[in-house]
N, CA, C and O of each residue as an XYZ file, in Angstrom:
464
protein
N     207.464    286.205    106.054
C     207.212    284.995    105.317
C     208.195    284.923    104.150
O     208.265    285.815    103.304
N     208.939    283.841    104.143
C     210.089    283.990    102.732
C     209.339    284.007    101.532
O     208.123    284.185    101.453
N     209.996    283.845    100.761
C     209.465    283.528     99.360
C     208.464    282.477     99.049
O     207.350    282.509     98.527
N     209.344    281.374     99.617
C     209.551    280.139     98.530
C     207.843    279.825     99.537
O     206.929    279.344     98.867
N     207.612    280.069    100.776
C     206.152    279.984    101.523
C     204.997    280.761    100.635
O     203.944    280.239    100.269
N     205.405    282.089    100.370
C     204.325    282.513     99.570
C     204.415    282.063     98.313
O     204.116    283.017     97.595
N     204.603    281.363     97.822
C     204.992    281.049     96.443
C     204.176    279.453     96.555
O     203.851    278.883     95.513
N     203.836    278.692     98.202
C     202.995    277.228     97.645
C     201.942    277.389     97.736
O     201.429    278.188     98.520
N     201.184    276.465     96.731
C     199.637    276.310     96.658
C     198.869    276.526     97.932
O     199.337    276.374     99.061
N     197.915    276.814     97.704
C     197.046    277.074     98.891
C     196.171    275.129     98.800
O     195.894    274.444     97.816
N     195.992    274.847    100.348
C     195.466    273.298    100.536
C     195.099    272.891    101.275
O     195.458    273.317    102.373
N     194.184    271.849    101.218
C     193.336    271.697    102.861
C     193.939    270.213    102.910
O     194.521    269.591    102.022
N     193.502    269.701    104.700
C     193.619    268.622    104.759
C     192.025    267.816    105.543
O     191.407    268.112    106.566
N     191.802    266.734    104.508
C     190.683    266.477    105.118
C     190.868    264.762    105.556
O     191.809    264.123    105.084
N     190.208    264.338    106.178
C     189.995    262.946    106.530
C     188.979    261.977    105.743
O     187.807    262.069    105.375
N     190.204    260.799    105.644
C     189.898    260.032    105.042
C     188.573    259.799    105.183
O     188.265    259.910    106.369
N     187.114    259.364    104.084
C     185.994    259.311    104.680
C     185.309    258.479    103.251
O     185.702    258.731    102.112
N     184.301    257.530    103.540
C     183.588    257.433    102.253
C     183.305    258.043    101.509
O     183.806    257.609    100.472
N     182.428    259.378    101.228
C     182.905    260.306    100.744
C     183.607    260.323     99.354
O     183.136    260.267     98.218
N     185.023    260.431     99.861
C     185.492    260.208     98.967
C     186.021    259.197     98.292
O     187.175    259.406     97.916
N     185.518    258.076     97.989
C     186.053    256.774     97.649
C     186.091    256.736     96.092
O     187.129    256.305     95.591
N     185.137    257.112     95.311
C     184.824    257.117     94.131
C     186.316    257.966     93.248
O     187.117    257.706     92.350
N     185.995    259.084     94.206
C     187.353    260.452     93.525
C     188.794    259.520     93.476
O     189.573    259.221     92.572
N     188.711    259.191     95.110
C     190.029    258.850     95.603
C     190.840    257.220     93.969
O     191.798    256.971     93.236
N     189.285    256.647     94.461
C     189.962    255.148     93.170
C     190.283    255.682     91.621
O     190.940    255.202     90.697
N     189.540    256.854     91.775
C     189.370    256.991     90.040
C     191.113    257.803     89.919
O     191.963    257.650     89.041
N     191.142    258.487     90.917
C     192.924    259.187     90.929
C     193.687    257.875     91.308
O     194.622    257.628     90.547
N     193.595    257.466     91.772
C     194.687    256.025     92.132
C     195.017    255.142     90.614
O     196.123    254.688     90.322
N     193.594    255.020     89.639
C     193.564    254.722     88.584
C     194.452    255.698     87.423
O     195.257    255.313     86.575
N     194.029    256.943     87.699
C     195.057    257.657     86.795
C     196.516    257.921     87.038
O     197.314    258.337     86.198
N     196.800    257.585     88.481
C     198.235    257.822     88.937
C     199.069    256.466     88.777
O     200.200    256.536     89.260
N     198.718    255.228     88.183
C     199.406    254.386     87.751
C     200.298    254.372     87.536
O     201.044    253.810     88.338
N     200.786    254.878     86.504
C     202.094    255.087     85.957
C     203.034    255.876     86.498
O     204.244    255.696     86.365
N     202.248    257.221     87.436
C     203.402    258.241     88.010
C     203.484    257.193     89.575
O     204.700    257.233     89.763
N     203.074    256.573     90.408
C     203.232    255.641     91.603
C     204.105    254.523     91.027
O     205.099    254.209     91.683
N     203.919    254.054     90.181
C     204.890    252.850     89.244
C     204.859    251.580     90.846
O     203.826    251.183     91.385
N     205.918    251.304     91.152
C     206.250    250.494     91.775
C     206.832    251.151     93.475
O     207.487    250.591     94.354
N     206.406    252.162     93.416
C     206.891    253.217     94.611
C     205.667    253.350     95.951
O     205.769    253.616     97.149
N     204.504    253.015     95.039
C     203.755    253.275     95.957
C     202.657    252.203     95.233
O     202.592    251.871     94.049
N     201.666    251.709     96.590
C     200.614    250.322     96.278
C     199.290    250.977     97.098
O     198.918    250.589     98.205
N     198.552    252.244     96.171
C     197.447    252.532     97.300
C     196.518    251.918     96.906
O     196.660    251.436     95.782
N     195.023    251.629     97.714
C     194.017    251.199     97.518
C     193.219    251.316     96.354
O     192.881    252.436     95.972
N     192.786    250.022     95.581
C     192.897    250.136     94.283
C     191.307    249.484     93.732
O     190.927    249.153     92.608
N     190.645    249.480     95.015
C     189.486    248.481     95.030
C     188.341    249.143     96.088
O     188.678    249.998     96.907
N     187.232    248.751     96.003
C     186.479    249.564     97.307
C     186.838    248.270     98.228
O     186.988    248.595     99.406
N     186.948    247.395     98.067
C     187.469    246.659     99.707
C     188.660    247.099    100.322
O     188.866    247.094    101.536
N     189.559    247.540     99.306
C     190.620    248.078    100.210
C     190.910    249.786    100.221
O     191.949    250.345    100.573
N     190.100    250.190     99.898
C     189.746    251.245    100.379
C     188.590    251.783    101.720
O     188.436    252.883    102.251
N     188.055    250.721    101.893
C     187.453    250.484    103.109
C     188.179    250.086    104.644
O     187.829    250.257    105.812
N     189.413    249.444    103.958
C     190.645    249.270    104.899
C     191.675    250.054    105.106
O     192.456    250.170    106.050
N     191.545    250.700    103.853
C     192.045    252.471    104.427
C     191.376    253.046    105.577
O     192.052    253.381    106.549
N     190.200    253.187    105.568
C     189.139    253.791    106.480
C     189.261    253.448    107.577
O     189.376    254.215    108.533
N     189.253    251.546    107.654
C     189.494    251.578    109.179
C     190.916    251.607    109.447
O     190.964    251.681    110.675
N     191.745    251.595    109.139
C     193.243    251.826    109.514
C     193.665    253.305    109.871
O     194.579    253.786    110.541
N     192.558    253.852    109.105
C     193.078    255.364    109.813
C     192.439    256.354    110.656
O     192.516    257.580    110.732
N     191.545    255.126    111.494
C     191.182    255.580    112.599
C     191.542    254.290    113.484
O     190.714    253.588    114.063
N     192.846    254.121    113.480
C     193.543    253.138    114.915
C     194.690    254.637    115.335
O     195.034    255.611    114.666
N     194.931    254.293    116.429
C     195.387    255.325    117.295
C     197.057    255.265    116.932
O     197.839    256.134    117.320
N     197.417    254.200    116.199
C     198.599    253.909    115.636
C     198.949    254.492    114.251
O     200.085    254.416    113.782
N     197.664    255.217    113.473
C     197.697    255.662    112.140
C     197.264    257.015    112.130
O     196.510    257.439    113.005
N     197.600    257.578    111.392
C     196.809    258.985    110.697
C     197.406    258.711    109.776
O     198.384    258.004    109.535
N     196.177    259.868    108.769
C     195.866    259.602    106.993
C     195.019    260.609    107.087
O     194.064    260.726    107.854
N     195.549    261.596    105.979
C     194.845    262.523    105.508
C     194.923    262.966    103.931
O     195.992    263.089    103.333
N     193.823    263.153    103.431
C     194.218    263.172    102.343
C     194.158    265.098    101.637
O     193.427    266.006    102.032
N     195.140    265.132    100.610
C     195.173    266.260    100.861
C     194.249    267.123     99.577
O     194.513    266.682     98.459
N     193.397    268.076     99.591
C     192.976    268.953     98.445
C     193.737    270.189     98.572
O     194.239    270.708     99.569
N     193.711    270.633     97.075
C     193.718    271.691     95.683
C     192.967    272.593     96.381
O     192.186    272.375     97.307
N     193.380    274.010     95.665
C     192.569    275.225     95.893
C     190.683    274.713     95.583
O     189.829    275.033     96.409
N     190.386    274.062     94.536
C     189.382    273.961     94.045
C     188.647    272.611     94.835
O     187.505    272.198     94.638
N     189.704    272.042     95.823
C     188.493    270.965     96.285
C     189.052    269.761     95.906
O     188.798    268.838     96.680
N     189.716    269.496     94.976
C     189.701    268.512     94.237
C     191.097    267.250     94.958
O     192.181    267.827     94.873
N     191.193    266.423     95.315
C     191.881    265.094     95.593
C     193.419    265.339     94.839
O     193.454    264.968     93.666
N     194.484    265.831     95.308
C     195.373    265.973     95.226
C     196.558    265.100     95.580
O     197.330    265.011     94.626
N     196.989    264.351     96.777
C     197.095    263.601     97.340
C     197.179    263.063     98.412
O     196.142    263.491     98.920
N     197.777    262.232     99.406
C     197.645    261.870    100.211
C     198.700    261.546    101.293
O     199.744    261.034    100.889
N     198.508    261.868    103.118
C     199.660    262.002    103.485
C     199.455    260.426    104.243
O     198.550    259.606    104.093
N     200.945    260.374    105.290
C     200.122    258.731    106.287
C     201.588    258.892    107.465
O     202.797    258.840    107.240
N     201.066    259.031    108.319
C     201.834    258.566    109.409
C     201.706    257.371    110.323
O     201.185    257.656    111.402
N     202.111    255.881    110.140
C     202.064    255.041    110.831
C     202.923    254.540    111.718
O     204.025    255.029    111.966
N     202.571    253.802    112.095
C     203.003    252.618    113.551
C     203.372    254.299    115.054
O     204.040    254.019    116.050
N     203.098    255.028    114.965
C     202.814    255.767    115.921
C     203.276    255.355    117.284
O     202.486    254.649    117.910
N     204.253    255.622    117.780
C     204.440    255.448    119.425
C     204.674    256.684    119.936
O     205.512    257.539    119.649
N     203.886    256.646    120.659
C     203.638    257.926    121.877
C     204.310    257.924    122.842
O     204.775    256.788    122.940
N     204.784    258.781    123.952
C     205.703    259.144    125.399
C     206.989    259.543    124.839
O     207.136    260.278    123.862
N     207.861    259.026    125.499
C     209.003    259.960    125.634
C     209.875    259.134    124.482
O     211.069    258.947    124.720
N     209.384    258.701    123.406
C     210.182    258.221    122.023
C     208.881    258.145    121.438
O     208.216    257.109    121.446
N     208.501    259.236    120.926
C     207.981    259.940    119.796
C     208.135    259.645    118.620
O     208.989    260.362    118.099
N     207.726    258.955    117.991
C     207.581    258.455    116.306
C     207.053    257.436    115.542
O     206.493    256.410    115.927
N     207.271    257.797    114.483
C     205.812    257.079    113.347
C     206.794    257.086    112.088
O     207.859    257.698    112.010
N     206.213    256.285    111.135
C     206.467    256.550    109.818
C     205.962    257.526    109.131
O     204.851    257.957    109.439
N     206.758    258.124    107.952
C     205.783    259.402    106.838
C     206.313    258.560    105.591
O     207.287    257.896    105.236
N     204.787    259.098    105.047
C     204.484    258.250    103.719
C     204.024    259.612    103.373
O     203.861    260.399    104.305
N     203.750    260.070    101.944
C     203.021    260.229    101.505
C     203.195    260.296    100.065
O     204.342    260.212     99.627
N     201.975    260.471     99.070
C     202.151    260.674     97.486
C     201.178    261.643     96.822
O     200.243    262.258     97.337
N     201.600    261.640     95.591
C     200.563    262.642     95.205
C     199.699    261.968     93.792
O     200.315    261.012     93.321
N     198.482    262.283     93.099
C     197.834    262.014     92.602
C     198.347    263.029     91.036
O     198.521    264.245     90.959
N     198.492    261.835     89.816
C     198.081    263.036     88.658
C     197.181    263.599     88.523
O     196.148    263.118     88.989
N     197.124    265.028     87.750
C     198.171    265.590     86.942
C     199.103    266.417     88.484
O     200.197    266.979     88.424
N     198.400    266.268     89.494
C     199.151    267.494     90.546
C     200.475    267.300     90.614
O     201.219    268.218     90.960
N     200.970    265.976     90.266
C     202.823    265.748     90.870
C     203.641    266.858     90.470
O     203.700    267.094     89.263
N     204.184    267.471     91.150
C     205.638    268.362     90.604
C     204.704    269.740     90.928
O     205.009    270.618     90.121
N     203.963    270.052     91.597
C     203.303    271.618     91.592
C     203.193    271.986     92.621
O     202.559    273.022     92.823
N     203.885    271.130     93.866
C     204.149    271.853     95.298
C     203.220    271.771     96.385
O     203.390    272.291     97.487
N     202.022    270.953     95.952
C     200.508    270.520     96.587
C     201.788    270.005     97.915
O     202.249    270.717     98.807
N     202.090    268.563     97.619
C     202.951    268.119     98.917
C     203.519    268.438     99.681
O     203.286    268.000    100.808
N     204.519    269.332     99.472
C     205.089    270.478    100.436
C     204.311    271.356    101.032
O     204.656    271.742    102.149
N     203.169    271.838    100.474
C     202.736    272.818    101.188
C     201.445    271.787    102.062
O     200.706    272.360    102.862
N     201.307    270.435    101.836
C     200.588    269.941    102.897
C     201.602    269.480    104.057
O     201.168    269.611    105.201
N     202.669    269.049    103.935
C     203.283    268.748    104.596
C     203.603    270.092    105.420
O     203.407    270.104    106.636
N     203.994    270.989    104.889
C     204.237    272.418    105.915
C     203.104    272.426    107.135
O     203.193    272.443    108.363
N     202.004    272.407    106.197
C     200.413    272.623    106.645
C     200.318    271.629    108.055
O     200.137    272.114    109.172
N     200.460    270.278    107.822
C     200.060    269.429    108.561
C     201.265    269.219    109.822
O     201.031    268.464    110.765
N     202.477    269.927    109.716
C     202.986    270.366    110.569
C     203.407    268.902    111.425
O     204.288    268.921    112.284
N     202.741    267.790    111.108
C     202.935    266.279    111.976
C     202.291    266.113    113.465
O     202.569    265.415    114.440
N     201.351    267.035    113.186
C     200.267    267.116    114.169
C     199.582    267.113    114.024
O     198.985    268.168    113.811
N     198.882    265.734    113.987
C     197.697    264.999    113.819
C     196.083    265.201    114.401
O     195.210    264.389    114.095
């Protein structure tokens, strides 16, 4: 294992779910300023409900990612999805303050490997 692997956060990936809606808006609220104009996530429980169903169409995955402690870190998204022999989707993802810059993303992205 190199270094720079033992060296990222430890992180889970869980699915998008009601659940977490409350956590998820209240970090979307504090990440204002670090998303600026880069990123437009769900900012409302109606459209956070359209998160929900969008990421269970067979064209989307969305996972959002936690912290050693549990806690809403941020979030990954692979869309428009085409399957067979031309393989690909879009990657999105962002992270939630204070976590930006501490390696949560990389090591979900390692994690999640793009296998959904």
């Amino acid at each position: 294992m190199s270094k720079r692997a033992a060296a990222e956060p430890e992180v889970s990936l869980e699915k998008p779910s009601s659940h977490w809606q409350a956590e998820f808006l209240e970090a979307v609220r504090r990440s204002k300023k670090l998303h600026g104009r880069w990123v437009a996530p769900p900012r409302t429980a109606e459209t956070y409900r359209e998160l929900l169903a969008r990421s269970r169409r067979k064209t989307h995955f969305s996972h959002f990612v936690c912290g050693p402690a549990g806690e809403l870190v941020g979030v990954i998204n692979i869309s428009e999805v085409v399957r067979g022999s031309f393989e690909s989707g879009y990657l999105g993802y962002y992270a939630f303050a204070p976590h930006a810059g501490r390696g949560f993303m990389r090591a979900a992205l390692n994690t999640f490997a793009f296998e959904p």
